[in-house]
GUFI-661149 format. One record per residue (C-alpha): residue in three letters; chain; z, x, y. Coordinates in steps of 0.05 Angstrom, whole numbers, m for minus. Layout:
<recs>
+------+------+--------+--------+--------+
: code : unit :      w :      u :      v :
+------+------+--------+--------+--------+
:  ALA :    A :      Z :      X :      Y :
...
+------+------+--------+--------+--------+
</recs>
This chain:
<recs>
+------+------+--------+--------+--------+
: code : unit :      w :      u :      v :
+------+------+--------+--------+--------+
:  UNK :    A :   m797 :   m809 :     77 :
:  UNK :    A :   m877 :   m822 :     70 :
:  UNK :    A :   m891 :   m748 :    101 :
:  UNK :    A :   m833 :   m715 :     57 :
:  UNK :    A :   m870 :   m749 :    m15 :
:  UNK :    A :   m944 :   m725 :     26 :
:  UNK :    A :   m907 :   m656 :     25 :
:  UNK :    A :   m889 :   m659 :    m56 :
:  UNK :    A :   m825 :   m661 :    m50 :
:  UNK :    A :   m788 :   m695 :   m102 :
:  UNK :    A :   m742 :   m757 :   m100 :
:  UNK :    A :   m673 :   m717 :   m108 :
:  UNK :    A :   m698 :   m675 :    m50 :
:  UNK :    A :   m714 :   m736 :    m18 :
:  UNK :    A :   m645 :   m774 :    m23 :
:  UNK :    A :   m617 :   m700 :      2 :
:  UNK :    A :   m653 :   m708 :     64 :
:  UNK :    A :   m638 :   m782 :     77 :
:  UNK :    A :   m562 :   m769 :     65 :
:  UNK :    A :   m556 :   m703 :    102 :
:  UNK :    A :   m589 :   m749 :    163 :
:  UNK :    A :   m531 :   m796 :    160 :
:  UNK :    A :   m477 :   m753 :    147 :
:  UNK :    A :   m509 :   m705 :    209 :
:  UNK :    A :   m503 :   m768 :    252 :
:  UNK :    A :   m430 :   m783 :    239 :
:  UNK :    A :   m409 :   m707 :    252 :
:  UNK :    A :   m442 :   m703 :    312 :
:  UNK :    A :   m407 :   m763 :    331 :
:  UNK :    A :   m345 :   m745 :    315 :
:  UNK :    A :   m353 :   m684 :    344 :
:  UNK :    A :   m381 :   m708 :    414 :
:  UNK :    A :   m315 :   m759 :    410 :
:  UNK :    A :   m269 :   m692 :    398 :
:  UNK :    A :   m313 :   m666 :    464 :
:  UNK :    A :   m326 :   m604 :    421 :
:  UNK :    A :   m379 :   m558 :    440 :
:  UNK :    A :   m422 :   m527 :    382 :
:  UNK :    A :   m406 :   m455 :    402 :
:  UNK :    A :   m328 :   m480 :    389 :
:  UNK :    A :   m346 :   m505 :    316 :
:  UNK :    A :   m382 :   m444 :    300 :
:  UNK :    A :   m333 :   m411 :    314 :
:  UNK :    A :   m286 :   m455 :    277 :
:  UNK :    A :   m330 :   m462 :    207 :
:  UNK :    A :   m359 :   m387 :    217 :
:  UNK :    A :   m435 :   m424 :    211 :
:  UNK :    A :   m484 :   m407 :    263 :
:  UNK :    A :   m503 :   m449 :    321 :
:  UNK :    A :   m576 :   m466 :    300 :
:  UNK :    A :   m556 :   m488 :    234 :
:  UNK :    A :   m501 :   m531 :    259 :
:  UNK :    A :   m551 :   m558 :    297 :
:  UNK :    A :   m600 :   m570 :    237 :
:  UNK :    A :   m544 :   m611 :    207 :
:  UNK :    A :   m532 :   m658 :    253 :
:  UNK :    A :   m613 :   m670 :    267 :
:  UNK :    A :   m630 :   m670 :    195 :
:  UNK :    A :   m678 :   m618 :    199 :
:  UNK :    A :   m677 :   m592 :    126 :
:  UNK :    A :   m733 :   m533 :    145 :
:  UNK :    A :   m691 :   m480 :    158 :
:  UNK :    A :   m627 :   m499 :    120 :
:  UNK :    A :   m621 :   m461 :     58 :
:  UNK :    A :   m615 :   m492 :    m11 :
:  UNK :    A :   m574 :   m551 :    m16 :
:  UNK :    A :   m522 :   m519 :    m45 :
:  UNK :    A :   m501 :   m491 :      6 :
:  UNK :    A :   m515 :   m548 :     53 :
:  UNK :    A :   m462 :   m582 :     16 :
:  UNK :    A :   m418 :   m525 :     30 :
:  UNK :    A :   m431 :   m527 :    107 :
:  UNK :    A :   m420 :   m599 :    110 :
:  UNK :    A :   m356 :   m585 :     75 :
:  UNK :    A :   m329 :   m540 :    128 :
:  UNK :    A :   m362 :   m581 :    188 :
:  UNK :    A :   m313 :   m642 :    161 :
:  UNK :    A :   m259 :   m604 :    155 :
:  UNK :    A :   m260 :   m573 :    220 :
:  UNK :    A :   m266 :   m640 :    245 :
:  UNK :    A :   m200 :   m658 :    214 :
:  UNK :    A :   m231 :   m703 :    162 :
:  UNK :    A :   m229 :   m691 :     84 :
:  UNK :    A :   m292 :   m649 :     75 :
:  UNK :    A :   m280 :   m657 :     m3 :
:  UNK :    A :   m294 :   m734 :      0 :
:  UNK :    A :   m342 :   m729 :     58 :
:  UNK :    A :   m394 :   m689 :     20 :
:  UNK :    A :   m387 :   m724 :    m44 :
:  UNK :    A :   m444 :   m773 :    m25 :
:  UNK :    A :   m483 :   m712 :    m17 :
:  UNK :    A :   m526 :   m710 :    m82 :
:  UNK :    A :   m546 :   m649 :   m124 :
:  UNK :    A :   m582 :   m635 :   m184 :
:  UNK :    A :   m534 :   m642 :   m249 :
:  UNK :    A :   m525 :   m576 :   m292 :
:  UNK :    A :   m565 :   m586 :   m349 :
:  UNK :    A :   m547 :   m532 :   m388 :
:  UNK :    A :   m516 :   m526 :   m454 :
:  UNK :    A :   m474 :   m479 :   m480 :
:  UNK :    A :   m506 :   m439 :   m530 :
:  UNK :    A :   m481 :   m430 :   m603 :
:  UNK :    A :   m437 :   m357 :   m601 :
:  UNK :    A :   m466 :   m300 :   m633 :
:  UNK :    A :   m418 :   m303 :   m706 :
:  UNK :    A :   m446 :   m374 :   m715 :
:  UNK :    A :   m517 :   m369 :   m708 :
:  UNK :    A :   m559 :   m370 :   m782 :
:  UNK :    A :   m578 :   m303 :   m763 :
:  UNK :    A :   m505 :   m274 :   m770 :
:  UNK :    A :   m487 :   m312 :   m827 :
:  UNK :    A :   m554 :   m284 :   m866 :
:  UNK :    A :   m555 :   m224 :   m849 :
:  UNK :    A :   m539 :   m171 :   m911 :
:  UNK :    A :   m483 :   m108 :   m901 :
:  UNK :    A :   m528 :    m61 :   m929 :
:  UNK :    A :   m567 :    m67 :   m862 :
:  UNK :    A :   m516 :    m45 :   m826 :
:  UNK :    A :   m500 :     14 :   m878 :
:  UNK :    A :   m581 :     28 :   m873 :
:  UNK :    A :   m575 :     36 :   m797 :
:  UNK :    A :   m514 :     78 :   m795 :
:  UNK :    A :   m548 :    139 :   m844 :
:  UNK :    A :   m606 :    130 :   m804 :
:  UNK :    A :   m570 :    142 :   m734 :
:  UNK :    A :   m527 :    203 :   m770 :
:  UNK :    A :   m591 :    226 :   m800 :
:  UNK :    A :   m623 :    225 :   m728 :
:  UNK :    A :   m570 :    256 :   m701 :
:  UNK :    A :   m561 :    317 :   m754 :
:  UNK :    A :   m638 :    328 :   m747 :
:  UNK :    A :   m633 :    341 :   m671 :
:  UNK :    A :   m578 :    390 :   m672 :
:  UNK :    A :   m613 :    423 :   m727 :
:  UNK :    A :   m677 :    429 :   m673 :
:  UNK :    A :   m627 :    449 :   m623 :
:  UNK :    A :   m594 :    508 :   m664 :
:  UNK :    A :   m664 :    539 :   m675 :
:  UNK :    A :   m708 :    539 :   m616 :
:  UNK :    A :   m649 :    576 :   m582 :
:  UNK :    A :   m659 :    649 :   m579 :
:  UNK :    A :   m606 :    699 :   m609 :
:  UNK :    A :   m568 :    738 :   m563 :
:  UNK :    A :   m587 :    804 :   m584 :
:  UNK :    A :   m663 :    786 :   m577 :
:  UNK :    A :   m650 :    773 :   m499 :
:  UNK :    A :   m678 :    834 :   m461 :
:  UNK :    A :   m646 :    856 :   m396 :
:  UNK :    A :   m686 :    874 :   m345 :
:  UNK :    A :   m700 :    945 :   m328 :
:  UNK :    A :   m666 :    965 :   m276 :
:  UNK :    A :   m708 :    978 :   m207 :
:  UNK :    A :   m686 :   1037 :   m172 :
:  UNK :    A :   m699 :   1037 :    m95 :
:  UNK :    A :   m730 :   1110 :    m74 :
:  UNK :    A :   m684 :   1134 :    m21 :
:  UNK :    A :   m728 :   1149 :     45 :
:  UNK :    A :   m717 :   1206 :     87 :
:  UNK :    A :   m704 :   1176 :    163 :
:  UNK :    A :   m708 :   1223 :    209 :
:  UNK :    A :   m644 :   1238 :    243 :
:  UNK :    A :   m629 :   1218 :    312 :
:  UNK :    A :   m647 :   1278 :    366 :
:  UNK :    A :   m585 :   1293 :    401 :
:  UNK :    A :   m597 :   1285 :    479 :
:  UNK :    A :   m578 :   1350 :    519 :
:  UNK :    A :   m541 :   1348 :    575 :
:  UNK :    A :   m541 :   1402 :    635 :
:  UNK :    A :   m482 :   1437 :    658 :
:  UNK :    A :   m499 :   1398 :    722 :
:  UNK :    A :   m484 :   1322 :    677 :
:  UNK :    A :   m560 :   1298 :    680 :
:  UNK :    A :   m611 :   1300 :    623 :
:  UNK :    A :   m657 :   1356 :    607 :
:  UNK :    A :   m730 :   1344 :    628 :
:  UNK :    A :   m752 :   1341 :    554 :
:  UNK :    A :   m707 :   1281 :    539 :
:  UNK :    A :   m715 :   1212 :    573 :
:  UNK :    A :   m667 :   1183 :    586 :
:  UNK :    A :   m646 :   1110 :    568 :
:  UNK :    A :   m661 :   1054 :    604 :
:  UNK :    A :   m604 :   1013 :    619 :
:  UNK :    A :   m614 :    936 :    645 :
:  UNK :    A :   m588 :    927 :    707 :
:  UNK :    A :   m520 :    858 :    686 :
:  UNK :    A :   m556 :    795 :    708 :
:  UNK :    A :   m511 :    744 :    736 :
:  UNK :    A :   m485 :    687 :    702 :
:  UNK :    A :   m502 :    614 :    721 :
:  UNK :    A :   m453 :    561 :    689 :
:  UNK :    A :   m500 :    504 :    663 :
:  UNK :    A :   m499 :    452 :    709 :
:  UNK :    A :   m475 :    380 :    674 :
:  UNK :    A :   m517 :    335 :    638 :
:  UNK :    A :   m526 :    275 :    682 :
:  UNK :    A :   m519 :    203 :    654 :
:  UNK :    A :   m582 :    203 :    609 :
:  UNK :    A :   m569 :    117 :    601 :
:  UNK :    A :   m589 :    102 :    673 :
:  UNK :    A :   m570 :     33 :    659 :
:  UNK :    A :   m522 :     m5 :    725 :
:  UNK :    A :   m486 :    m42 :    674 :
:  UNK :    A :   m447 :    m24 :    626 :
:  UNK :    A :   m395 :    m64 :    591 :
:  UNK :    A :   m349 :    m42 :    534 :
:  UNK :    A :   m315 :    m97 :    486 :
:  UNK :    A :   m252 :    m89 :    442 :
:  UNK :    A :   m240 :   m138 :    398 :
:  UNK :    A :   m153 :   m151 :    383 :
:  UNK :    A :   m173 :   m206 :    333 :
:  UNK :    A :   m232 :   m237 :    288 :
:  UNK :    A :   m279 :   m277 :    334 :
:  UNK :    A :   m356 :   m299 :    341 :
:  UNK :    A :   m396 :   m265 :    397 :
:  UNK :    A :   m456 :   m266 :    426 :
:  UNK :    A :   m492 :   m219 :    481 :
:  UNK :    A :   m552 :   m232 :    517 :
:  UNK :    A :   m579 :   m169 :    550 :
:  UNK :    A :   m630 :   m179 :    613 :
:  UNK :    A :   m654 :   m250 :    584 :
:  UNK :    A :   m657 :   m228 :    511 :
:  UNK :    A :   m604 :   m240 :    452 :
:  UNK :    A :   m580 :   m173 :    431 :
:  UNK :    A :   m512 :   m198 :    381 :
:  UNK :    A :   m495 :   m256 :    359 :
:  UNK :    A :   m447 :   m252 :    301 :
:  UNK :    A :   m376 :   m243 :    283 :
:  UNK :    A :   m338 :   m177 :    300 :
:  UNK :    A :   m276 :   m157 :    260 :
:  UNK :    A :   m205 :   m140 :    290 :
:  UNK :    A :   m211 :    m68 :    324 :
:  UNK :    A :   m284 :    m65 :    331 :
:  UNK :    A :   m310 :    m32 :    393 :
:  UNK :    A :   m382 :    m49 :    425 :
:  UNK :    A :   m410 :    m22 :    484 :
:  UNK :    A :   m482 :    m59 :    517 :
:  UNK :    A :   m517 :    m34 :    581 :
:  UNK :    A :   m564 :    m70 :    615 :
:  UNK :    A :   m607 :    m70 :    676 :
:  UNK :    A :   m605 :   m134 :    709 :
:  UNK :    A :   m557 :   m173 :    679 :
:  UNK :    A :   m503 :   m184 :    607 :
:  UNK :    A :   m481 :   m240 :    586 :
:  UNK :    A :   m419 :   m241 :    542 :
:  UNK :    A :   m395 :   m308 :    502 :
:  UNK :    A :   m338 :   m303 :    454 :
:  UNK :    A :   m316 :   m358 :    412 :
:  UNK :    A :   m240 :   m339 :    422 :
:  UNK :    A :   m239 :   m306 :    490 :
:  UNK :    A :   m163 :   m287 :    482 :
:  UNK :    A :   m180 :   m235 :    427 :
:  UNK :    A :   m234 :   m198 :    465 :
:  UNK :    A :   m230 :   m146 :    524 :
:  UNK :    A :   m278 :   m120 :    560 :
:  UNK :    A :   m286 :    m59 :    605 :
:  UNK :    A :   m343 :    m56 :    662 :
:  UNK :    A :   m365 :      6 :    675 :
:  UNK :    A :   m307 :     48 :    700 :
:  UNK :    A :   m254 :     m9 :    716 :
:  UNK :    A :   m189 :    m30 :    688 :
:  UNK :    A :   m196 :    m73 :    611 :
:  UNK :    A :   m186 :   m142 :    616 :
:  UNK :    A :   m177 :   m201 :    574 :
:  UNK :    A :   m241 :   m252 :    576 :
:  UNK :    A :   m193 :   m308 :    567 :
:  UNK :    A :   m144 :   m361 :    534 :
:  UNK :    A :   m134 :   m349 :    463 :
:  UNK :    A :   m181 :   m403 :    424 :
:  UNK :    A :   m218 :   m421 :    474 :
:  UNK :    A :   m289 :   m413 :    488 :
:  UNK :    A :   m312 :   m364 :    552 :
:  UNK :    A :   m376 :   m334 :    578 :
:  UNK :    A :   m369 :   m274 :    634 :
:  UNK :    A :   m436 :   m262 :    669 :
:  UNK :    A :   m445 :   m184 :    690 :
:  UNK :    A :   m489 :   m162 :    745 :
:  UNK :    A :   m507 :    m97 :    774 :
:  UNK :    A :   m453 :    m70 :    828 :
:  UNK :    A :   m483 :    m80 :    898 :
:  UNK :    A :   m484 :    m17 :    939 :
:  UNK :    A :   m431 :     15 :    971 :
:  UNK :    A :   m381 :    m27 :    932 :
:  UNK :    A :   m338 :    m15 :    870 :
:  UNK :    A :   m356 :    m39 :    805 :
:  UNK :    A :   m305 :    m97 :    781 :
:  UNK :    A :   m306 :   m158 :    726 :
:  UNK :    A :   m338 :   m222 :    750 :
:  UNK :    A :   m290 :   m288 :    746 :
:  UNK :    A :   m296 :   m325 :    683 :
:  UNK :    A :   m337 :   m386 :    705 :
+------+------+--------+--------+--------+
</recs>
């Protein structure tokens, strides 16, 4: 509490972070009683991991404003089974200060305000408005006063007609005429196909039946990690290994390279399916779900 007052915070934010402490510490809890993973609540409250993680540590750095803190709390409880309504109403907030303004018809303004104002403005708008067609009507020319343009007449040129080529009684060309060259038909080569431009040994396609949280980690790195809609279709390639975790492993499929679709898992439960490159010789085929 000493280093959050160093920091300038004040004492609502301060009572915000104390609180969300304690009510972090009875989710996580309640949660480790329920044997509940995070990767199962997040996909349960649709909150990411880290943040879920934030709550229950009290780490108030990379939560957003408290606001919506009390919001994820909210959904935490409930998917907990608790009342998230009455959990998070410890959770303090700033109070809405803010009054509701006079309408416009009561105001002094209105009430003082003389008709022949809104007469003045009306001529005035008309006025405007007569004055600019006025302008309009006269700086547009007259259709008699628009010249066409002369017409251009293109001098006809005298090509020189083509030289009929004699031919011999005997079929061949006279000596005085050459004869055309003709190009010898070269043959034709069919294209040859385009190989696989990815060069990648993995590739893994996902189809998603349902709504569900994903994440994909492509040689090491975190590529997704998100929620797909029902129908979407993702394909990732990697090099030396993809990692695939679904939060509901019954509504996602996946294909590996060229074999047969197949469901990750269980529907509602959580599943991770580790791809690595096919070893030579030796048909590609989708690793057991550890």
């Amino acid at each position: 509490m000493l280093d959050a007052m160093d920091r300038g915070t004040s004492p609502l934010e301060q009572d915000q972070g104390i609180k969300l402490e304690e009510l972090g510490f009875q989710l996580r809890q309640l949660r480790e009683k329920k044997m509940l993973s995070i990767d199962q609540i997040a996909a349960r409250t649709m909150i990411q991991p880290r943040l879920l993680l934030a709550i229950e540590s009290g780490n108030t750095s990379i939560l957003p404003e408290a606001v919506y803190v009390r919001g994820f709390l909210k959904r935490y409880a409930d998917a907990l089974g608790l009342n998230g309504t009455e959990f998070v109403s410890s959770f303090p907030l700033e109070p809405d200060m803010r009054s509701i303004n006079p309408s416009w018809q009561e105001s002094p303004a209105a009430q003082l305000r003389p008709m022949h104002l809104y007469v003045a403005y009306a001529a005035l708008i008309a006025a405007a408005i007569g004055g600019l067609s006025y302008l309009l009507s006269r700086s547009a020319p007259a259709p008699s006063a628009v010249k066409s343009p002369p017409a251009v007449t293109t001098p006809a040129t005298n090509a020189p007609s083509p030289r009929p080529t004699a031919i011999a009684s005997s079929g061949s060309a006279s000596p005085d005429v050459a004869s055309p060259s003709v190009a010898s038909p070269q043959p034709s080569v069919s294209p040859s196909p385009s190989p696989d431009t990815t060069g990648k040994a993995i590739r893994v396609n996902v189809a998603l039946t349902s709504r569900s949280w994903l994440r994909v980690v492509v040689d090491g790195k975190t590529d997704f990690e998100g929620i797909l809609e029902q129908g979407t279709q993702r394909t990732w390639t990697a090099d030396r290994e993809l990692r695939v975790r679904a939060g509901d492993a019954g509504a996602v499929t996946v294909t590996y390279n060229d074999d047969q679709p197949k469901q990750m898992g269980k529907a509602g439960s959580v599943q991770q399916v580790i791809f690595s490159p096919p070893t030579s010789g030796a048909s590609a085929s989708l690793p057991s779900t550890p």
